[in-house]
C-alpha positions in Angstrom: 0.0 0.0 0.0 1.7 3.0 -0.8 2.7 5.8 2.1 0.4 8.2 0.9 -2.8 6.3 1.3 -1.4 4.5 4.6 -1.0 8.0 6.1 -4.7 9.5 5.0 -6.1 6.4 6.1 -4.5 6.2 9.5 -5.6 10.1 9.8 -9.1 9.3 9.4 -9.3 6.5 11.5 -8.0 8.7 14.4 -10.4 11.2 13.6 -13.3 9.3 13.7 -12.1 7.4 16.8 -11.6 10.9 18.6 -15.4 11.5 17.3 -16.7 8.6 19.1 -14.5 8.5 21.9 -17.3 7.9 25.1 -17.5 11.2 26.9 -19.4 11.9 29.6 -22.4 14.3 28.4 -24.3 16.7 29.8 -28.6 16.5 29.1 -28.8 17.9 25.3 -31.2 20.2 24.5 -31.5 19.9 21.1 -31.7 16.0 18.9 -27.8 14.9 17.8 -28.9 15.3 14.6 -29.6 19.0 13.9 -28.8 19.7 10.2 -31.1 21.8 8.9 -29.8 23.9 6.6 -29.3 21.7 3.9 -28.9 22.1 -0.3 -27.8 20.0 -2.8 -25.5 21.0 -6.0 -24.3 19.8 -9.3 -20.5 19.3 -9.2 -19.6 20.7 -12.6 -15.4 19.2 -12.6 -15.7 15.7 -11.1 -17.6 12.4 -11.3 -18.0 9.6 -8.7 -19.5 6.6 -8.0 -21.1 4.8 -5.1 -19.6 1.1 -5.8 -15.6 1.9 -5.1 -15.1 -1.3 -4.9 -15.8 -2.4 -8.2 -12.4 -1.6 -9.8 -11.2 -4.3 -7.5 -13.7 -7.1 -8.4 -13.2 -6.4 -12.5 -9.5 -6.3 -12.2 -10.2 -9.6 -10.4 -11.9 -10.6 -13.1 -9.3 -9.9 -15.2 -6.1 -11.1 -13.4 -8.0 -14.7 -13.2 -8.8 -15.2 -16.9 -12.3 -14.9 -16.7 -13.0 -12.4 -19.2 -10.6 -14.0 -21.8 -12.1 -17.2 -21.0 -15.1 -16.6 -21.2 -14.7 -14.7 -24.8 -12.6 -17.8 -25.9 -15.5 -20.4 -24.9 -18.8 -19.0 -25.3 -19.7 -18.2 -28.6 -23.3 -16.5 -29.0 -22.8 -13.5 -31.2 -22.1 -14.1 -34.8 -20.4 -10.3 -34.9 -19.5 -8.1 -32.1 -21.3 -5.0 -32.4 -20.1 -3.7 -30.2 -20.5 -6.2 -27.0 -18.7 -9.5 -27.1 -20.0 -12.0 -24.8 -17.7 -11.2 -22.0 -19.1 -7.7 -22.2 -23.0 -9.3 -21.3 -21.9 -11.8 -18.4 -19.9 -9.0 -16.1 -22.8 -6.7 -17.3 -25.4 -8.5 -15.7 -23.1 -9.5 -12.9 -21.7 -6.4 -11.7 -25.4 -4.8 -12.2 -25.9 -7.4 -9.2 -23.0 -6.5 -7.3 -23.7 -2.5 -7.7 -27.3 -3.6 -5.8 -29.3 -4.3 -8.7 -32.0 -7.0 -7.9 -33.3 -6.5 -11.8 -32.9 -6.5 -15.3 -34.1 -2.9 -15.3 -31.5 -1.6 -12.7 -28.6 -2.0 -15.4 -30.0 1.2 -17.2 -28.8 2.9 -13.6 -25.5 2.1 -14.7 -25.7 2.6 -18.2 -26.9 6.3 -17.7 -23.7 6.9 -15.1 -21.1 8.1 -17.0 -18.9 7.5 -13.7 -19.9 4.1 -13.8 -18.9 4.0 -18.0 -15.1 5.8 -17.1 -14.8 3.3 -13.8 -15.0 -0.1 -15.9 -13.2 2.1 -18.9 -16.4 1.2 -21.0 -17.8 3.7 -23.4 -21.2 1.9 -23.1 -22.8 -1.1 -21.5 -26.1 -3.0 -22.8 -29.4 -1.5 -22.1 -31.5 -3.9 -20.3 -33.6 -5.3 -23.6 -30.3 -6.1 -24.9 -29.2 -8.1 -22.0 -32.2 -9.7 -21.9 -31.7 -10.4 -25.7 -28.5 -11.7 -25.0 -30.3 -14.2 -22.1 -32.9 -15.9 -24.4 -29.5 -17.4 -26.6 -28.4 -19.7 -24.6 -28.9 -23.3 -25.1 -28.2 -26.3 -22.5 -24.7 -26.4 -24.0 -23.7 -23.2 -23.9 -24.9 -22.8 -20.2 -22.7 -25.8 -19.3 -20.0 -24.6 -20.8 -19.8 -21.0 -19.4 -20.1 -23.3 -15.7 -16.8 -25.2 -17.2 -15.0 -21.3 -17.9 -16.0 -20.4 -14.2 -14.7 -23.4 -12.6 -11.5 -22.8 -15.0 -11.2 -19.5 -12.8 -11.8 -20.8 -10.2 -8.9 -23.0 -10.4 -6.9 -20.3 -10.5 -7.6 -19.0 -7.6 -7.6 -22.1 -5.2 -3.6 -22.3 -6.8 -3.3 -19.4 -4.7 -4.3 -21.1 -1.3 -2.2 -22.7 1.1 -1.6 -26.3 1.4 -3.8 -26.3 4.3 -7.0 -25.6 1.9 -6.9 -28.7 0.0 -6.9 -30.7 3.1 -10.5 -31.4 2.8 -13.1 -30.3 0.0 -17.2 -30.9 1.6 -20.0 -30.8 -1.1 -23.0 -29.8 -0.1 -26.1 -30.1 -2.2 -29.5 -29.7 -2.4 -32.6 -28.3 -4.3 -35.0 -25.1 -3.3 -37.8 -23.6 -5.2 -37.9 -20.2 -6.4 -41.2 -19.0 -6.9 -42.6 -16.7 -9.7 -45.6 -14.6 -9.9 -45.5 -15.0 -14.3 -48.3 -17.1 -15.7 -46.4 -17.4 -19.0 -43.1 -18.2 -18.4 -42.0 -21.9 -20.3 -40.8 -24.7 -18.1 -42.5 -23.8 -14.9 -44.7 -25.7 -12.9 -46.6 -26.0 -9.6 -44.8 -27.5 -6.5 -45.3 -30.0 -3.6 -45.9 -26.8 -2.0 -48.4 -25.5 -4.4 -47.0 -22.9 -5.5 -45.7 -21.8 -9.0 -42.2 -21.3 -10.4 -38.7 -24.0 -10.9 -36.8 -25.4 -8.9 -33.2 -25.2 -8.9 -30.3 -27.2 -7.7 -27.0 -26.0 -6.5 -23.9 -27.8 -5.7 -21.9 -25.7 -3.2 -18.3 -26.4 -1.4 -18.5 -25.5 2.3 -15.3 -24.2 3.2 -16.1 -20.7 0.6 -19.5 -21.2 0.2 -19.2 -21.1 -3.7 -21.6 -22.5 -5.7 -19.5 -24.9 -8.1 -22.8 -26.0 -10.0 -25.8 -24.6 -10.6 -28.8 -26.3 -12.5 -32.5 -25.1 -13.6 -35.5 -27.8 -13.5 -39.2 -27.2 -13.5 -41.3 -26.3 -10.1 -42.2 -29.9 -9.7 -39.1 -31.7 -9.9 -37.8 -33.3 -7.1 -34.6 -32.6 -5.2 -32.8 -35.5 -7.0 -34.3 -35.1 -10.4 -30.5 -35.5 -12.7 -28.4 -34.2 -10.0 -26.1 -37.0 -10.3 -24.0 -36.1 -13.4 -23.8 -33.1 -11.8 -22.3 -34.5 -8.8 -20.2 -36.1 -11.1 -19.0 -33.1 -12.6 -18.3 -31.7 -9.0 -16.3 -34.2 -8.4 -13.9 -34.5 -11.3 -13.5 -30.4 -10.5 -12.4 -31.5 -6.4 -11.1 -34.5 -6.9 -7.5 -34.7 -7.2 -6.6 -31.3 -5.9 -7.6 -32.1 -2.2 -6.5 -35.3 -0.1 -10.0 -36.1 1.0 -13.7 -35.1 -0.8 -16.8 -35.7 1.2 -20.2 -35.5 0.0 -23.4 -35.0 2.4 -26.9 -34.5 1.1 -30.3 -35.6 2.5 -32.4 -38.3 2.2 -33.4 -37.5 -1.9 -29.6 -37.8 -2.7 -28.9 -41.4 -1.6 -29.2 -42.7 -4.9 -28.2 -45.8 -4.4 -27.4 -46.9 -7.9 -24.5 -44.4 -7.7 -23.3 -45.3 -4.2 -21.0 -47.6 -5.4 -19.0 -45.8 -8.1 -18.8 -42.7 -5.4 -17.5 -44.9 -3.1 -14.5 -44.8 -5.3 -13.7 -41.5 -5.5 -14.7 -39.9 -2.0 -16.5 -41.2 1.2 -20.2 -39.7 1.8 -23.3 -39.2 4.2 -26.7 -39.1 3.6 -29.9 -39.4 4.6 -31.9 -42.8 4.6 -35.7 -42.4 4.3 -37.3 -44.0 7.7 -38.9 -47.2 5.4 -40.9 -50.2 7.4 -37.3 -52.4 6.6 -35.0 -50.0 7.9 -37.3 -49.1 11.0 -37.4 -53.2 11.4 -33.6 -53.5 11.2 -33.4 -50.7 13.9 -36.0 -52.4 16.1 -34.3 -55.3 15.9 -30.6 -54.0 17.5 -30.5 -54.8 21.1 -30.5 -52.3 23.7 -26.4 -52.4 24.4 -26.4 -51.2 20.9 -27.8 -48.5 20.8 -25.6 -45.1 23.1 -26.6 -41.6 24.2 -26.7 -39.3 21.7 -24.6 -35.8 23.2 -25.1 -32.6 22.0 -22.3 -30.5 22.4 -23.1 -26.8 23.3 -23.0 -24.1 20.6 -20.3 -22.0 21.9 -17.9 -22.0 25.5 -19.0 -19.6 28.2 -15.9 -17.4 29.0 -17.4 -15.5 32.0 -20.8 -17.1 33.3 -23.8 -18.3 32.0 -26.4 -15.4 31.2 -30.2 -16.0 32.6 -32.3 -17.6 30.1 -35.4 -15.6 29.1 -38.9 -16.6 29.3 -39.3 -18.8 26.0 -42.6 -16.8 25.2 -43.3 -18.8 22.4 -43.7 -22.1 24.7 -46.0 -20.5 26.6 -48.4 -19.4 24.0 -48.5 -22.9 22.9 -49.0 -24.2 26.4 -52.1 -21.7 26.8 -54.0 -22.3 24.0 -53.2 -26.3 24.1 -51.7 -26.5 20.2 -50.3 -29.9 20.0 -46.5 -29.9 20.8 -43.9 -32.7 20.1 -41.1 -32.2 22.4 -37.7 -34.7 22.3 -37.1 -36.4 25.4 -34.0 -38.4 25.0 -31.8 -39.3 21.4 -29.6 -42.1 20.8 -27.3 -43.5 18.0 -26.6 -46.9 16.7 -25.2 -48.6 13.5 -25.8 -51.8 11.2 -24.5 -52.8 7.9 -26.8 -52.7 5.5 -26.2 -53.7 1.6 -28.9 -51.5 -0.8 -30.5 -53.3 -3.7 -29.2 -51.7 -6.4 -25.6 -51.7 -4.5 -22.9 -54.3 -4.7 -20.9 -53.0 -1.7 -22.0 -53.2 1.7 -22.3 -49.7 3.6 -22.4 -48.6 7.0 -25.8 -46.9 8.4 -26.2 -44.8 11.4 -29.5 -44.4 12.8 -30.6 -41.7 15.2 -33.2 -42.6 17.8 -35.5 -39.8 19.0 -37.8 -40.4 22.2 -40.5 -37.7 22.0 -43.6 -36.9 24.0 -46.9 -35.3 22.2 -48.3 -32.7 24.4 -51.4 -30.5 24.0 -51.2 -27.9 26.1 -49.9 -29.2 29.8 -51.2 -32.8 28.6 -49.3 -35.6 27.8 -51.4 -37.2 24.8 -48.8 -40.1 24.1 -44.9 -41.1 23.8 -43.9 -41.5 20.3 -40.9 -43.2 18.8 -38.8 -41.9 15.4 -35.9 -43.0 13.5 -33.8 -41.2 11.2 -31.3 -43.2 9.2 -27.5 -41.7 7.4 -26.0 -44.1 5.0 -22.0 -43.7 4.7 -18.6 -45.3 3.5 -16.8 -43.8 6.3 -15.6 -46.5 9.0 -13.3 -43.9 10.8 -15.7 -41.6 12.7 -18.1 -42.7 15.5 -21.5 -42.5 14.9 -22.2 -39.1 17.0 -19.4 -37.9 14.3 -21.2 -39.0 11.3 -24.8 -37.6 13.0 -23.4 -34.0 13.8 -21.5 -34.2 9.9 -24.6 -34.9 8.2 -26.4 -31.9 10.4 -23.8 -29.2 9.5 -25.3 -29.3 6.1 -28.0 -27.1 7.1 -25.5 -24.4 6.9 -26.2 -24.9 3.0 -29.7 -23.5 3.5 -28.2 -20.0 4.5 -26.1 -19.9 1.2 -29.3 -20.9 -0.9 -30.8 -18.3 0.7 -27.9 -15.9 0.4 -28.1 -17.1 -3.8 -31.9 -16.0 -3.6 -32.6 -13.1 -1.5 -29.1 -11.3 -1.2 -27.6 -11.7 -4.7 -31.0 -12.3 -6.3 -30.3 -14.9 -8.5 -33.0 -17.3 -8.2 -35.0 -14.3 -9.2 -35.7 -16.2 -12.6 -36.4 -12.5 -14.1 -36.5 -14.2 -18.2 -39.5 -15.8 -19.9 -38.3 -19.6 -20.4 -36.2 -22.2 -18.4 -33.2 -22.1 -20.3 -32.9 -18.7 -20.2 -33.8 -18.1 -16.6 -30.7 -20.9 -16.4 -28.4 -18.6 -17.5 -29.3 -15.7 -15.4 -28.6 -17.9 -12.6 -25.2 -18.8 -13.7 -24.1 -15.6 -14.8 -24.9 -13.6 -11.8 -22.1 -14.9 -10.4 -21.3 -12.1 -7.8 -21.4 -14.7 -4.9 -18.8 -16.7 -6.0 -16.5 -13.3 -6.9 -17.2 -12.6 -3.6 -15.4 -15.8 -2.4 -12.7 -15.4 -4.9 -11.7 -12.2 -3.5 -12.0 -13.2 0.8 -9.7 -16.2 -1.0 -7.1 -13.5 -2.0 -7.1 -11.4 1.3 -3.7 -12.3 2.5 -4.6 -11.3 6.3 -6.5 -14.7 7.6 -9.2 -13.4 9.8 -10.7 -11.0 7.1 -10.5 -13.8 4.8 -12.5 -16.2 7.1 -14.8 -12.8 7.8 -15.4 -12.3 3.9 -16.3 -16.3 3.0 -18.8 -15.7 6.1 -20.4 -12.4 5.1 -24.0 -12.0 4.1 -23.7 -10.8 0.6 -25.2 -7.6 1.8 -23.1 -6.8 4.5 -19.8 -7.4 1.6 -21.3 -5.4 -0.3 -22.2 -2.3 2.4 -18.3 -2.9 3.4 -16.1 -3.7 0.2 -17.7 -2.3 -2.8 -20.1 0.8 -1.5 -17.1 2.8 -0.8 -17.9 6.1 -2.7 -15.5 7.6 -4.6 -14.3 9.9 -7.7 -13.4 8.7 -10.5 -10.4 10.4 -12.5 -8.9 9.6 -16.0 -5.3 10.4 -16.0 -3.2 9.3 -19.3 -3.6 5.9 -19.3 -4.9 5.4 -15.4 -8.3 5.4 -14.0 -7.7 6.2 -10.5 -10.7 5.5 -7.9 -10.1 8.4 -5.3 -12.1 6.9 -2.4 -13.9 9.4 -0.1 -15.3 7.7 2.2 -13.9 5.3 5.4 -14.8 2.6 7.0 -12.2 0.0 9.1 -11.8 -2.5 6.3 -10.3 -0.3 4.4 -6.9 -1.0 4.8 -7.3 -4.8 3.6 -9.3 -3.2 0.8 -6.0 -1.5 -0.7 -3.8 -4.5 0.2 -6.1 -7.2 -1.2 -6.4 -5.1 -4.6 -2.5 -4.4 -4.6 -2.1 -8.4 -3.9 -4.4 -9.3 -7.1 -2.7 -6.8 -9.2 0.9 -8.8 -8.6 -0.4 -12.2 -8.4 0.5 -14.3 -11.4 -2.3 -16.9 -12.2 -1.6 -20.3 -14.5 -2.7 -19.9 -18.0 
């Protein structure tokens, strides 16, 4: 970082620290915030923009291969007048990252001439065009702009330490993204009744990046052709880290794969509770079966705070809703060979004791079994039960895909198309390319952690000027906030980092 900036940044965190320094006030008389003479003006010299951060993300871009790639391997204009295809995908995508939840949002950006000089652009598709641009894509084409992601990617994990490929975890699973459209092709009504697709996603646990992304009607189930998929996530993990585990639940153990995954990685996932596995489990003899111990979230340092009232327990208790309450768990294990499966695998299955209240009345005690098919011998079976339950933290990632970067938004008329989108607005995974590239550890972890929102409120809305000198564009940042220092040393660390290829 060069002196300059490390002094005007050191200058305004003291300020500001002097500004909230705790001081002992006296009663106010007037509210804190007393501006009232206010006026806004048109600055006739300089331009600025609100994303600062962006200039890091496309030099990212850049520095990985992406755009080349991208213009090398997905071919849907015949001419290129003016855009090339590279020109579409980081239009859409940074439209995301600059807050745009729309199609319509990118003629924000196409009518800021800041915006034009930041990304050195002298203009950037109008929303019809982009949408235009959408509607080409076939299966194939879709696939194969996955393949030029995952080729950046690569790049990036290069730059890890040896410690990262350790362990890769694939988490997957499907969601529905509902749509209000009567006439869009390929979507159907859900389990749930409601209207729209339902995508899948393929996501690796350690950055949260989603490695594979797939579009399927609203009535598809979870499992509907996620295995080549799998497949595919695989041959990408596979061979760059030591071990590669798969969880999923119970509509991923398809058991006519098991065997040719066992091979390649070990696995858990669910088992649904049928009348043959709830007779095996029946039949193990009490000695077999051993308390199931939850450890506790987090260490008290201090001591342990007073719980409050759990109001919502109470309501239920007064107006005598019926109440399923767990009253002991346990775990056990068999061996168990599927049908369609040559190998014999290991399955855990997790007891719960539970008593059916209504109101303060015990109406009966009721017995449940939960089953986890694995090919891992090494871990007990309280291992394997809290494994398969950490991949609930792939919920909050789907989530993150739909309501913070909007991509499940499915804003085009057809599947295919609405496909695309999804792939393309790829801001979460740049994102978890650049927390990969921050050299200081604990920002890193921070970033891979972040709520989209929250990265972008603290790494890309840093307002700024924008200034063409000769052959620079320099972002002037204006504002502050206390990431800023690992802002300027991540984008200094992309700028000399040489990536394969």
């Amino acid at each position: 970082m060069k002196e300059l900036n490390h002094k005007i940044l050191k200058h305004r965190k003291q300020k500001i620290a002097r500004r909230l320094k705790k001081k002992k006030w006296k009663n106010q008389s007037r509210p804190m915030m007393k501006g009232s003479n206010i006026h806004y003006e048109m600055d006739g010299r300089n331009q600025g923009i609100a994303q600062g951060g962006i200039g890091a993300i496309h030099v990212l871009a850049k520095k990985i291969g992406l755009v080349k790639g991208i213009d090398k391997n997905v071919h849907l204009l015949k001419r290129h007048l003016p855009y090339h295809e590279s020109d579409h995908v980081l239009n859409l995508a940074y439209n995301v990252i600059a807050g745009g939840t729309r199609l319509e949002d990118i003629e924000l950006r196409r009518q800021d001439e800041a915006w034009l000089n930041a990304l050195g652009a002298e203009i950037i598709p109008d929303p019809t065009t982009a949408g235009d641009f959408l509607r080409r894509f076939t299966r194939e084409d879709i696939v194969q702009l996955m393949e030029v992601i995952n080729a950046a990617r690569v790049k990036v994990w290069e730059q890890q330490p040896k410690e990262f490929f350790q362990e890769a975890i694939l988490n997957m699973d499907g969601t529905l993204s509902e749509t209000s459209g009567e006439c869009k092709q390929g979507m159907d009504i859900s389990y749930k009744g409601t209207w729209g697709y339902a995508p899948f996603v393929i996501s690796l646990s350690k950055t949260r990046e989603a490695l594979y992304l797939m579009n399927r009607p609203g009535n598809a189930p979870s499992h509907l052709d996620s295995a080549q998929w799998i497949d595919r996530s695989l041959d990408l993990v596979c061979g760059r880290f030591k071990k590669v585990k798969l969880r999923g639940d119970t509509d991923f153990s398809l058991t006519e794969h098991l065997d040719r995954w066992d091979e390649r990685c070990s696995f858990v996932f669910g088992l649904d509770a049928r009348p043959n596995m709830v007779k095996l489990a029946e039949g193990l003899a009490e000695s077999q079966w051993e308390d199931f111990i939850h450890t506790p979230k987090y260490e008290v340092k201090t001591q342990e705070r007073q719980r409050p009232e759990n109001v919502k327990e109470q309501i239920v208790k007064k107006r005598e809703f019926k109440n399923i309450r767990t009253v002991s768990e346990q775990v056990a294990e068999f061996r168990y060979r599927p049908g369609k499966c040559k190998k014999t695998y290991r399955v855990i299955v997790l007891r719960k004791n539970l008593s059916v209240e209504r109101g303060e009345i015990l109406l009966f005690d009721d017995i449940r079994y939960f089953f986890f098919i694995t090919n891992d011998w090494i871990l007990t079976p309280q291992e394997i039960v809290y494994f398969a339950h950490e991949r609930c933290d792939h919920e909050n990632d789907i989530e993150q895909l739909k309501n913070g970067v909007n991509a499940l938004r499915m804003p085009v008329q057809d599947l295919i198309s609405n496909w695309a989108y999804m792939v393309i607005a790829l801001a979460w995974n740049l994102k978890a390319w650049y927390g990969l590239l921050t050299s200081n550890r604990q920002i890193r972890v921070q970033i891979l952690r972040m709520e989209f929102k929250r990265f972008l409120n603290t790494f890309i809305n840093i307002p700024c000027l924008i200034l063409k000198t000769g052959r620079r564009i320099v972002y002037r940042l204006l504002g502050y906030n206390g990431y800023l220092k690992e802002f300027f040393k991540t984008c200094e660390r992309i700028k000399v980092l040489r990536f394969a290829g």
